[in-house]
C-alpha positions in Angstrom: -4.6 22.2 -6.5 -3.3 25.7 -8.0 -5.7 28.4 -8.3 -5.6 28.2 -11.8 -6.8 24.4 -12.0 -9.5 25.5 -9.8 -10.9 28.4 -12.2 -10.1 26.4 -15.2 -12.3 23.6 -14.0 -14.6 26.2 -13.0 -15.1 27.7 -15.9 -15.6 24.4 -17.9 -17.0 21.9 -15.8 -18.1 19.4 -18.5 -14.4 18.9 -18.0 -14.5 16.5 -15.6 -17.5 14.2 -16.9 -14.5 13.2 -19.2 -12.6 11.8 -16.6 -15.0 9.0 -15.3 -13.8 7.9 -19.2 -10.2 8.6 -18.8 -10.1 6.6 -15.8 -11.6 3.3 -17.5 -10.7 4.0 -21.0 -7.8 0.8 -21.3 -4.9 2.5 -23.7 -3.6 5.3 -21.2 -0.3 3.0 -21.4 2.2 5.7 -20.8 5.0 4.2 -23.3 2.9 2.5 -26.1 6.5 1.3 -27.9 6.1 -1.5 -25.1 2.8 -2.8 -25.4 1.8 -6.2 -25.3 0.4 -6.8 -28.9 -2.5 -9.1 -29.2 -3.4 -8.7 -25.9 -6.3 -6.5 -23.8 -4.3 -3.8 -22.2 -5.7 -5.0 -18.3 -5.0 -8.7 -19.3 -1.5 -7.3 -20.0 -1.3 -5.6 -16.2 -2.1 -8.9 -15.0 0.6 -11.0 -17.1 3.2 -8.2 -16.1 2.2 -7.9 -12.1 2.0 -11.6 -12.1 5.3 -12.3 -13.8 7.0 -9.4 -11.2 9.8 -10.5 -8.9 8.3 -7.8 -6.3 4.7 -9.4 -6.3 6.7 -13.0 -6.3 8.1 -11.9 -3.0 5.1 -11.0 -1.1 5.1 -15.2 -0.9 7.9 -14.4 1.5 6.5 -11.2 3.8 4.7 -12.1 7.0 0.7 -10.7 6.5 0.3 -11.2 10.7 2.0 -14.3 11.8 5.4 -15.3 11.0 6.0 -17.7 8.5 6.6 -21.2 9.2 7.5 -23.4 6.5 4.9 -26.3 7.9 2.0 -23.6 8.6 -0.8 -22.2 7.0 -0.8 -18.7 8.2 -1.4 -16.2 5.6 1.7 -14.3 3.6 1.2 -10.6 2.4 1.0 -12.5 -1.4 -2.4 -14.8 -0.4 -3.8 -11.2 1.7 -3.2 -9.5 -1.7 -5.0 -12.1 -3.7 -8.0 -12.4 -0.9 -8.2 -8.3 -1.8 -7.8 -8.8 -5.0 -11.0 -11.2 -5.0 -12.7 -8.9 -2.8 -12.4 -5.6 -4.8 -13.4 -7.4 -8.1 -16.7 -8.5 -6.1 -17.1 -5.0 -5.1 -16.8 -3.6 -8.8 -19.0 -6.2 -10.6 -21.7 -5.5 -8.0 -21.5 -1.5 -8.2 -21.6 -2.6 -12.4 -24.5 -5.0 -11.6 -26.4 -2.2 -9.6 -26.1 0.6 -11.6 -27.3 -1.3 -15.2 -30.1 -0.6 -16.8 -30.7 2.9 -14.4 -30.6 6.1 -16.5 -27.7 7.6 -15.0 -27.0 11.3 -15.1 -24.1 11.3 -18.1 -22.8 9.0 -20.4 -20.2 7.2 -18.7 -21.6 5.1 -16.1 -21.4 2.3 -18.3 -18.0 2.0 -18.1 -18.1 0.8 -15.0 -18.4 -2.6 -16.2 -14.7 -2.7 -15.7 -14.7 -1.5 -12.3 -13.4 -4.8 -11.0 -11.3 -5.8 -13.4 -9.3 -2.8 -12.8 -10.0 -3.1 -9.1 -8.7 -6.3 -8.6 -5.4 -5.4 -11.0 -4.6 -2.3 -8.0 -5.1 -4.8 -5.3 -2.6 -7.0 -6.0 -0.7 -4.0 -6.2 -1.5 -2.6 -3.0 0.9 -4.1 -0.5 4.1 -4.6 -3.0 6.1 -1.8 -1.8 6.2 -3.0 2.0 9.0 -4.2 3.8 9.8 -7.4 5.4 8.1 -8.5 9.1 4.5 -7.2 8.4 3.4 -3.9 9.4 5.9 -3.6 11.9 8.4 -3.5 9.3 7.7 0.3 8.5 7.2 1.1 12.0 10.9 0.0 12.3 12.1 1.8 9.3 10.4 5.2 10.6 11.9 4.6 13.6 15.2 4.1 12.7 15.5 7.4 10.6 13.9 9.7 13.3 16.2 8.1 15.9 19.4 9.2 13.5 18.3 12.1 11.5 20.3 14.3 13.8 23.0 12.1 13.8 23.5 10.3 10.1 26.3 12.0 7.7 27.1 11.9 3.7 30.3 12.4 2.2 30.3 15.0 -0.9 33.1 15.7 -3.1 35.4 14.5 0.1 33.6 16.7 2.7 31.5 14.8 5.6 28.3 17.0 6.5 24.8 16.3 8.5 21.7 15.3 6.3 20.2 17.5 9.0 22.1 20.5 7.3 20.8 19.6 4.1 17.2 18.1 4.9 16.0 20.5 8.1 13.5 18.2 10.5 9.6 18.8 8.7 10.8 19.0 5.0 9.6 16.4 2.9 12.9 14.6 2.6 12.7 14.7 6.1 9.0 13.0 6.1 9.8 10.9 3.1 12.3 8.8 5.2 11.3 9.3 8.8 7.4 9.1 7.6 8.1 6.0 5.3 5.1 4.5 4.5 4.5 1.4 2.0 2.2 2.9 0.3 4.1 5.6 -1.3 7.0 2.9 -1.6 4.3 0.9 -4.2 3.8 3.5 -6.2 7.6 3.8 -6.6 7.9 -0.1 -7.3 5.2 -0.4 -9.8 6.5 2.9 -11.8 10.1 3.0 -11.3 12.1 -0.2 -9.8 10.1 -3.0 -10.9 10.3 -2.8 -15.0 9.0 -5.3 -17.6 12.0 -5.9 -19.5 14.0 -2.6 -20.4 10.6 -0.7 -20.3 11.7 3.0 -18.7 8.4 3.5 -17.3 8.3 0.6 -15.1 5.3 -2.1 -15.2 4.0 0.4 -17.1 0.9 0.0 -16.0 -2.6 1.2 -17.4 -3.2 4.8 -15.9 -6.5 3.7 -14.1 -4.5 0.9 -12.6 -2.0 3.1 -10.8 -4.3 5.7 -9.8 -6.4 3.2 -7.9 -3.1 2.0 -5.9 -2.7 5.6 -4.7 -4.9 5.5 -1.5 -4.0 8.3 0.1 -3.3 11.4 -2.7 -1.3 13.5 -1.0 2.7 14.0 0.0 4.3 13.1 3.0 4.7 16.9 4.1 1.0 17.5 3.4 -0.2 14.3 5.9 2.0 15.3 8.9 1.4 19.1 8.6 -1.8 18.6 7.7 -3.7 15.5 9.7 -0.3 14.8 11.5 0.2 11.0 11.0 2.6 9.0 8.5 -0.1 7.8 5.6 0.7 9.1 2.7 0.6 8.3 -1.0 3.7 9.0 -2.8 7.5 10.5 -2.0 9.0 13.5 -3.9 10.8 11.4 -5.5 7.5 10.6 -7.5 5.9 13.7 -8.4 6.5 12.8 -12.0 4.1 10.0 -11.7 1.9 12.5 -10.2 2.1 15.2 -12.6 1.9 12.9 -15.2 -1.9 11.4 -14.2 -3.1 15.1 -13.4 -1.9 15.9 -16.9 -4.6 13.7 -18.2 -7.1 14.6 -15.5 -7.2 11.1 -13.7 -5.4 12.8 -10.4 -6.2 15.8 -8.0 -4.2 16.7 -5.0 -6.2 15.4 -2.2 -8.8 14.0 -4.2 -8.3 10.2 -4.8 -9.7 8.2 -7.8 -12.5 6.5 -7.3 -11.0 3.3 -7.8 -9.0 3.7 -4.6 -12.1 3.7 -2.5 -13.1 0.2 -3.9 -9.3 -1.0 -3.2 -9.1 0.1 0.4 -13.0 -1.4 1.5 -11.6 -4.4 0.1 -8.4 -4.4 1.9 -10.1 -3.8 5.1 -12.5 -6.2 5.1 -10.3 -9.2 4.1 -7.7 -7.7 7.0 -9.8 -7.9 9.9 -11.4 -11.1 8.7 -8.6 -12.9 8.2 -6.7 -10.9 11.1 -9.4 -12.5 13.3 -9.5 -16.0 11.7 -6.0 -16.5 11.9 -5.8 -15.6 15.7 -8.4 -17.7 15.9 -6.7 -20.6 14.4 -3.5 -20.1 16.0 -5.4 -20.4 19.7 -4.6 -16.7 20.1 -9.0 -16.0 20.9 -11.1 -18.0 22.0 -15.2 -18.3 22.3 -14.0 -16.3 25.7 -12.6 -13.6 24.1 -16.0 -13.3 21.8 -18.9 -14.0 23.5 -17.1 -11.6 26.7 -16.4 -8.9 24.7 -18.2 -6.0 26.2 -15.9 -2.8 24.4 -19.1 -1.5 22.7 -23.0 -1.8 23.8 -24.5 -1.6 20.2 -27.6 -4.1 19.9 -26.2 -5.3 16.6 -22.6 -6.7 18.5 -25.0 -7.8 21.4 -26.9 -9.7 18.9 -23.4 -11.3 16.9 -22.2 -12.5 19.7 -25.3 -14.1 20.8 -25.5 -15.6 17.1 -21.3 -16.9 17.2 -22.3 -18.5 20.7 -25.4 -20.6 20.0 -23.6 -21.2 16.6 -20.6 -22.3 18.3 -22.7 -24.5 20.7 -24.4 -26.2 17.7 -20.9 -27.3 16.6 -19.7 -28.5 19.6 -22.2 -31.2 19.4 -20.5 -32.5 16.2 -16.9 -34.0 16.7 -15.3 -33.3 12.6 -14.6 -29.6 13.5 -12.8 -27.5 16.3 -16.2 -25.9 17.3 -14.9 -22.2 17.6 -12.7 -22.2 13.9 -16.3 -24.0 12.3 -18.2 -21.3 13.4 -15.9 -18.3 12.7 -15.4 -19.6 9.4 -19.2 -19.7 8.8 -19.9 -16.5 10.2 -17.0 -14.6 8.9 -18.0 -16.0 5.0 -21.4 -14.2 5.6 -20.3 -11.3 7.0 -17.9 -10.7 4.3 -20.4 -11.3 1.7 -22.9 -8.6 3.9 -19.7 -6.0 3.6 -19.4 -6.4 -0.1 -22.9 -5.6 -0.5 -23.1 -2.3 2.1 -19.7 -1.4 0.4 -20.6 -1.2 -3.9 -24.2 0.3 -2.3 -22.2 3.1 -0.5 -19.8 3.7 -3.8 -23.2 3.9 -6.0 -24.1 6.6 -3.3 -21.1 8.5 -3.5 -20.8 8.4 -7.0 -24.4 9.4 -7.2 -23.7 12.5 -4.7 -20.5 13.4 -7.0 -21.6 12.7 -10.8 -17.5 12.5 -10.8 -14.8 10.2 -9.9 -13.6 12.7 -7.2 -15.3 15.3 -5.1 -16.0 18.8 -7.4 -12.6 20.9 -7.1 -14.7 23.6 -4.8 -14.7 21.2 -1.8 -11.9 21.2 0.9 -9.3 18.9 1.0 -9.7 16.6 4.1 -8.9 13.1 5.0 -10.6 10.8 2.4 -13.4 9.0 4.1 -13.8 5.1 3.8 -17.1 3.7 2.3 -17.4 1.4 5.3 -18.7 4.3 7.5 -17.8 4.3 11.3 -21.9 5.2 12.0 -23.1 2.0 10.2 -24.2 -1.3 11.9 -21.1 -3.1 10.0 -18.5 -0.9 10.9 -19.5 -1.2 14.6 -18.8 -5.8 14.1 -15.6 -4.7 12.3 -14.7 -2.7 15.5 -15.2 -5.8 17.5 -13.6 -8.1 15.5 -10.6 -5.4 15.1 -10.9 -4.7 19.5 -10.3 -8.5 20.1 -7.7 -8.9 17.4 -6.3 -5.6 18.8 -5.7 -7.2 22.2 -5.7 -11.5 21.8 -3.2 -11.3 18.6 -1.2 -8.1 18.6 0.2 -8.6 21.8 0.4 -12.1 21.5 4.0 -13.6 22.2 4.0 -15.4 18.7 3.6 -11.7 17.4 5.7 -10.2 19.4 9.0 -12.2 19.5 9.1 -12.0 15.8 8.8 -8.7 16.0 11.9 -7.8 18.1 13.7 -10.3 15.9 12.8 -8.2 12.8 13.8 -5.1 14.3 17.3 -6.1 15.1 17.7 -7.6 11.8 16.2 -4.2 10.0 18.0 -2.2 12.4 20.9 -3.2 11.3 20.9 -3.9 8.3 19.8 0.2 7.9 22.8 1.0 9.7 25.2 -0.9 7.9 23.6 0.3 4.5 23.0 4.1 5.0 26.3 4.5 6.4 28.3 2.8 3.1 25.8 4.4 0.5 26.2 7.7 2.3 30.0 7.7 2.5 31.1 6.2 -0.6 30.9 8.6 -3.7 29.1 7.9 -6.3 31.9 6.4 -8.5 32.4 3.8 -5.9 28.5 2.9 -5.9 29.8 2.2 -9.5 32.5 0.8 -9.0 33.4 -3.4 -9.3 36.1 -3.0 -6.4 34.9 -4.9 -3.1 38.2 -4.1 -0.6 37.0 -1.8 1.9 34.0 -2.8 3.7 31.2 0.0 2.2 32.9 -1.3 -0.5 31.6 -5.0 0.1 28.1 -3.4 1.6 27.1 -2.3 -1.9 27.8 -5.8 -3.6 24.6 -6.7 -1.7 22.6 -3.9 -3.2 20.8 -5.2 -6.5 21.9 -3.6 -9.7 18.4 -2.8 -10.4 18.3 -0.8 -7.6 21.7 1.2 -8.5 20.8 1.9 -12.0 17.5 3.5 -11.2 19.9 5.2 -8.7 22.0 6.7 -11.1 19.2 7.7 -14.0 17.0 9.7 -11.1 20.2 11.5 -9.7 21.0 12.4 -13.0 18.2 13.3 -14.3 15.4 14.0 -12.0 14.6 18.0 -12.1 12.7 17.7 -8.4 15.9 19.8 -6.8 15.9 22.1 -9.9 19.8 21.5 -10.3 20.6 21.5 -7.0 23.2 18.1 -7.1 24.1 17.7 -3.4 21.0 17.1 -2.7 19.8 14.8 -5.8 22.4 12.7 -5.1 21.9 12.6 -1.2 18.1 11.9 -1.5 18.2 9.4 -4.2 21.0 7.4 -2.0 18.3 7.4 1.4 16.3 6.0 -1.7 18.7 3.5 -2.9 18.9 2.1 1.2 15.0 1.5 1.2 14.6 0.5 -2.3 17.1 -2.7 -1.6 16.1 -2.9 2.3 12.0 -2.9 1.8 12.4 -5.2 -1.4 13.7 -7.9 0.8 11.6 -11.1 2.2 11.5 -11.8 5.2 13.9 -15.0 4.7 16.7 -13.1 2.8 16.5 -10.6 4.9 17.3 -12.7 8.2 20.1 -14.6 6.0 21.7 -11.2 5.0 21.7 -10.1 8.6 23.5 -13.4 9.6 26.6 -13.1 7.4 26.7 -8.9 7.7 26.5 -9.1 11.5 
């Protein structure tokens, strides 16, 4: 935050007991010429994210398992609805909690849409990763610090180094070699993924968007700063960015509230369903949970002492697989125990603030989860997340998948950075297919190349500098198309390319 937003905000802090408003108040559509009429602005998010072709294909992007078309193993499109469910219980309870208490300003009672608008940003929250689960970005990061050095661009006829152009640290160079699919949502939801021939997008309610940026920060700020690759949106986006703090409902390094809410959920239904899936797919068993001796707390001592004489008690009936009955049973309750410790923590924190983000005067530091690592909950959650860590991750039906989507990625980066990085621009254009860059870019959605063309033309983030526009927006153009894929297409692309 500059200097100036700091004493501005000193000087008039009544300032920012607007903003609990701004963040709830429905019309902060950025283009109103493409409203929904006759309909709530939220219930319009959810007919436009529902109708998306990006949310459609989380139905085909592994969660944890691959996907098997017999099987029931989870997709990243059922994880985003069990957030989605999760964060809306989340909200209504912090609503249900604070009524009828005399709060300190006016505005705590719009929290009654808490959820609503919680929910809307979790189904949001995994649409900008790629194919093959997490591992996917892993392999995308990868790839780009492996050939940083070595990957070259043609402009006007001259062959050069991106190196040259994008020195190791900047944050081109962190954009791409620090991808993370969390910045890559942001750019989905406001950029490649538009409703119609709306320009802005889903054009989404503000308070929507701001509660899918989890972590409010660039990519150059999280590596220099805490040194790892989470991070909430690319240069590319600082439009978005400058946009919400123009009406007060974003801080750098501050998140909106709304975030906090989406990320508890998100958690919770991970390592739940993390651990019931490995659970159903034989990868633990009662072994792995009634051994586990990682941590000494009294409250894991006394869960696993409850999941064995639970488990016991089911063995004795013959209708269900003992060990899947009683994780069921226990992880339902447990879920419902973390919804409850998580709106009692946001009531607490919003109580501590009086704001939707921490006052301006504090440092800017990591944000810190409302499921906190001292509590009795957090310490279960580490258990669960420990045997999942070791019975599933390393798991050969994890695994071989894993290789298999890394070759597949792999190439399919190489293939497509090196035509969208030779060709020049009117060839990106262009309806010839002879040469084979040529016949690359006929697999790259027109979608994709369009919003290509409008941000190198008109994006003012390189304040005139072309080259590097144009360069930057093409690395953008590769991931756009390659991280957009399912898992399916992606493997079927592979197979005729290779």
């Amino acid at each position: 935050m500059s200097e100036g937003t700091r004493k501005n905000l000193d000087r008039n802090p009544d300032d920012l007991y607007l903003t609990w408003d701004r963040i709830y108040r429905s019309e902060a559509k950025k283009s109103a010429e493409y409203r929904t009429p006759h309909v709530s602005p939220l219930d319009s998010d959810h007919l436009r994210i529902l109708s998306s072709s990006s949310f459609r294909r989380l139905q085909d992007k592994t969660q944890l398992f691959p996907l098997e078309k017999n099987d029931y193993a989870r997709t990243r499109l059922t994880h985003s609805c069990e957030v989605a469910a999760t964060a809306k219980s989340i909200g209504d309870l912090v609503a249900r909690m604070l009524k009828g208490t005399k709060p300190r300003h006016k505005y705590f009672k719009t929290f009654s849409m808490l959820g609503d608008i919680a929910y809307l940003s979790s189904l949001l929250h995994d649409i900008g990763n790629p194919p093959f689960g997490h591992y996917g970005e892993e392999i995308i990061r990868n790839f780009f610090k492996e050939h940083w050095d070595s990957l070259e661009y043609v402009y006007h006829n001259e062959r050069k180094k991106i190196i040259d152009l994008f020195p190791k640290g900047s944050q081109e160079y962190w954009d791409f070699c620090g991808f993370d699919g969390n910045a890559q949502a942001l750019r989905v939801i406001t950029k490649l993924e538009k409703y119609g021939n709306d320009p802005c997008g889903l054009n989404l309610t503000m308070s929507v968007i701001s509660g899918v940026i989890k972590y409010p920060y660039d990519s150059k700020f999280a590596f220099d700063k805490f040194g790892k690759n989470k991070f909430g949106y690319f240069k590319s986006e600082l439009d978005v960015i400058d946009y919400l703090k123009g009406r007060r409902l974003f801080f750098d390094g501050f998140r909106c509230s709304v975030a906090y809410v989406v990320e508890a959920a998100d958690d919770i239904s991970m390592v739940i369903s993390d651990f019931e899936d490995g659970i159903k797919k034989g990868c633990i068993t009662i072994n792995d949970i009634i051994g586990y001796r990682k941590q000494r707390a009294a409250v894991v001592s006394d869960f696993r002492k409850e999941f064995e004489n639970r488990y016991r008690e089911n063995a004795k009936s013959q209708n269900e697989e003992p060990t899947i009955a009683t994780a069921i049973r226990m992880l339902n309750s447990f879920r419902n125990e973390l919804v409850e410790d998580t709106a009692s923590a946001f009531v607490k924190m919003i109580d501590e603030w009086g704001l939707p983000y921490p006052t301006p005067k504090k440092s800017i530091k990591s944000p810190e989860p409302l499921i906190k690592s001292n509590s009795d909950h957090y310490k279960i959650v580490k258990m669960l997340s420990d045997i999942v860590n070791d019975s599933v991750y390393q798991n050969e039906q994890i695994i071989a998948p894993e290789l298999k989507g890394e070759t597949i990625l792999t190439d399919l980066l190489s293939k497509m950075a090196t035509a969208v990085l030779s060709l020049p621009v009117e060839e990106i254009l262009s309806s010839k297919a002879k040469e084979p860059n040529q016949k690359i870019m006929k697999l790259i959605s027109k979608n994709y190349i369009d919003q290509f063309v409008v941000e190198k033309n008109n994006s003012s983030i390189f304040a005139g500098n072309d080259e590097a526009a144009e360069v930057y927006f093409k690395l953008h153009l590769v991931l756009d198309h390659i991280s957009g894929m399912t898992d399916s297409y992606a493997e079927q692309i592979h197979g005729k390319i290779k």
